[in-house]
N, C-alpha and C positions, 0 to 999 in steps of 0.2 A: 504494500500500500504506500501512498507516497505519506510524506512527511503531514502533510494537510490533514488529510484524510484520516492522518490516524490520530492525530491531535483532537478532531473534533470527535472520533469514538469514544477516544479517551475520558475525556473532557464530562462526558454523559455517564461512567464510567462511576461505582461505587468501589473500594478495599475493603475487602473482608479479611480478616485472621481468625476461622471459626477454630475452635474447639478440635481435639484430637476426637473421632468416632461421632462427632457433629452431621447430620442430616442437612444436604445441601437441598432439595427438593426429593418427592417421594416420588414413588412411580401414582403414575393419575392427576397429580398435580398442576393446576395448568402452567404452559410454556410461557414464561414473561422475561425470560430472561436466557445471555449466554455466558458462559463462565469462560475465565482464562486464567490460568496458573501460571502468576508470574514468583514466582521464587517458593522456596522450602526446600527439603529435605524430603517432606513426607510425599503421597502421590491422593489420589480420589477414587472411588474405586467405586464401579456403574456396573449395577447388578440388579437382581429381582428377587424377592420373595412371595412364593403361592401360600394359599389361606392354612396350608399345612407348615409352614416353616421352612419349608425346603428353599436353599438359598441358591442361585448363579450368579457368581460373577461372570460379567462381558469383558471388562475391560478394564485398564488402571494407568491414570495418566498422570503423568507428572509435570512438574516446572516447563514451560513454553508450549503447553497445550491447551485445548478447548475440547472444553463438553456443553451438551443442552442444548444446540444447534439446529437437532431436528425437528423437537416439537415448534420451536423458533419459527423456520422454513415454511413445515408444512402448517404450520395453526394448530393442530394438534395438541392431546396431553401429552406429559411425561411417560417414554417408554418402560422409565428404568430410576433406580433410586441411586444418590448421588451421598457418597459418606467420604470421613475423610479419614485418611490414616497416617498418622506422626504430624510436622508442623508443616504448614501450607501458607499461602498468601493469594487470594484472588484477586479479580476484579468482574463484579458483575455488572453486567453493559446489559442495558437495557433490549428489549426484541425489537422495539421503535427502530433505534440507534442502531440496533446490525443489522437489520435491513435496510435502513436508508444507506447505510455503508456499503452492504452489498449490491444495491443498487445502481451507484455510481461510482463505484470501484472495480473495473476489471481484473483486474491483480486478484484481491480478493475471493472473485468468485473462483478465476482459475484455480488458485493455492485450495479452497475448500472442497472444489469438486476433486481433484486428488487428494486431499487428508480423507474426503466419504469413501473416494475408490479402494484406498486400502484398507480402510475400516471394514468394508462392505467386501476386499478379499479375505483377509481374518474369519470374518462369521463366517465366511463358506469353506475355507480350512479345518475350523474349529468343526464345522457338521458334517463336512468329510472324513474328517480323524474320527467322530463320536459314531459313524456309521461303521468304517472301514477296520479302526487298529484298533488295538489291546490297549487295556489301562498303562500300561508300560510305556508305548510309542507315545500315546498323547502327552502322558505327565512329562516325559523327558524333551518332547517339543514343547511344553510350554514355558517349562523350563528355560532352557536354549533361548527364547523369542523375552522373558522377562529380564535373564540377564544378561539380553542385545538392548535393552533402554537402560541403561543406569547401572550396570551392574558394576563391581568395585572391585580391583583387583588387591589378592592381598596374598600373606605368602603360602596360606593352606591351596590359595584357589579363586575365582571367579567369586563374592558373594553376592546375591540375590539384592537389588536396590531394595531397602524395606522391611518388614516382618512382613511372613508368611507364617501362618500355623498353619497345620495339615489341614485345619477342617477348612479352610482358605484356599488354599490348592483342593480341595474334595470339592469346591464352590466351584470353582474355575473350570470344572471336569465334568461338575454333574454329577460327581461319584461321590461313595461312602467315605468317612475318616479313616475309617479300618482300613479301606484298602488302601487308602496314602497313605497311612503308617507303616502297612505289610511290607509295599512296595519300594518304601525311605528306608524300612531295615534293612532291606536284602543290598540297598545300595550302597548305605554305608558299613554291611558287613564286606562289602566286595572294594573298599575301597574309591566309591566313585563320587562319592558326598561327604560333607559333614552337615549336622543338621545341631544348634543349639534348643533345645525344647524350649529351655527356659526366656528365651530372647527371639526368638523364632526366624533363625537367622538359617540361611539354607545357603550353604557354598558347594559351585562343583570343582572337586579335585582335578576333574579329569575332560575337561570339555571335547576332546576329541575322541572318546569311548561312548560320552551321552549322545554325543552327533552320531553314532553310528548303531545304537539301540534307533533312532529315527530313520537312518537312512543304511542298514545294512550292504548294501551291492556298489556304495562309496568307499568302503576299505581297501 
């Protein structure tokens, strides 16, 4: 966007610093607004819960992204419930203000219509792998795909941007805790993880082993 342009989104523009585990909007909620993650450590993390509890996460974005976009767009409610996890920093911009901005910003719409095309690749990855492969190939691709956004190198390994608990990754999958536990022992009995329970901190030892439980005919 040019310099103008994004001065006056700005400008419309509220900071928020909510709360760690803070509810940014619920799913059903109406769309009045778009977020953007300008700074923190922590990430936001867009998922759903059915009248039974059962949770999915979709997604987890960090420092220099936006969520809340769609129901924005289309007029619509909220798809999906928006929470936050560790320290964050927003800004929420109005749905007025990002529309008129996308309006009269080409820039803009170009850059969004690819951040939606690869959002909108992921969810069809994600229901390819839930169709196609085992609880193994998925968790260690999403694995892989989480510790390509932020992940921290250190000297056990690759760590995970963030806390994960297993029932976090059992979100992310659709699947049981049990089996992300079953399937975190066998890893860190084989040497390809370390997992802190207590801090929920998930490093891979071995990122060129994990890549190949995903892509075995790569070796």
């Amino acid at each position: 966007m040019s310099v103008e342009a994004l001065n006056r989104m700005e400008a419309g523009g509220t900071i928020l610093e909510p709360r760690e585990g803070a509810t940014i909007f619920a799913q059903g909620d109406p769309a009045d607004a778009v977020f953007a993650i300008i700074a923190g450590e922590g990430h936001v993390r867009v998922g759903s819960i059915d009248r039974h509890s059962k949770a999915l996460m979709v997604e987890v974005f960090g420092a220099g992204e936006i969520f809340g976009e769609v129901g924005v767009i289309d007029g619509g409610s909220r798809t999906a419930e928006a929470v936050t996890e560790g320290n964050v920093k927003l800004v929420k911009i109005r749905g007025a203000t990002f529309l008129a901005a996308l309006a009269t910003s080409p820039q803009l719409g170009d850059a969004l219509c690819r951040m939606m095309a690869r959002r909108l690749r992921r969810t069809f990855e994600l229901f390819q792998d839930a169709t196609f492969n085992t609880l193994e190939v998925r968790l260690a691709r999403q694995i892989l795909y989480l510790s390509s956004r932020g992940g921290r190198q250190t000297p056990q390994g690759m760590r995970l941007p963030g806390r994960f608990r297993q029932g976090d990754l059992a979100d992310l999958l659709g699947a049981t805790t049990r089996s992300i536990i079953t399937t975190l022992n066998a890893w860190r009995a084989a040497g390809l993880v370390l997992y802190d329970t207590d801090r929920a901190f998930l490093t891979v030892c071995d990122i060129a082993r994990l890549r190949r439980i995903v892509e075995p005919d790569q070796e």
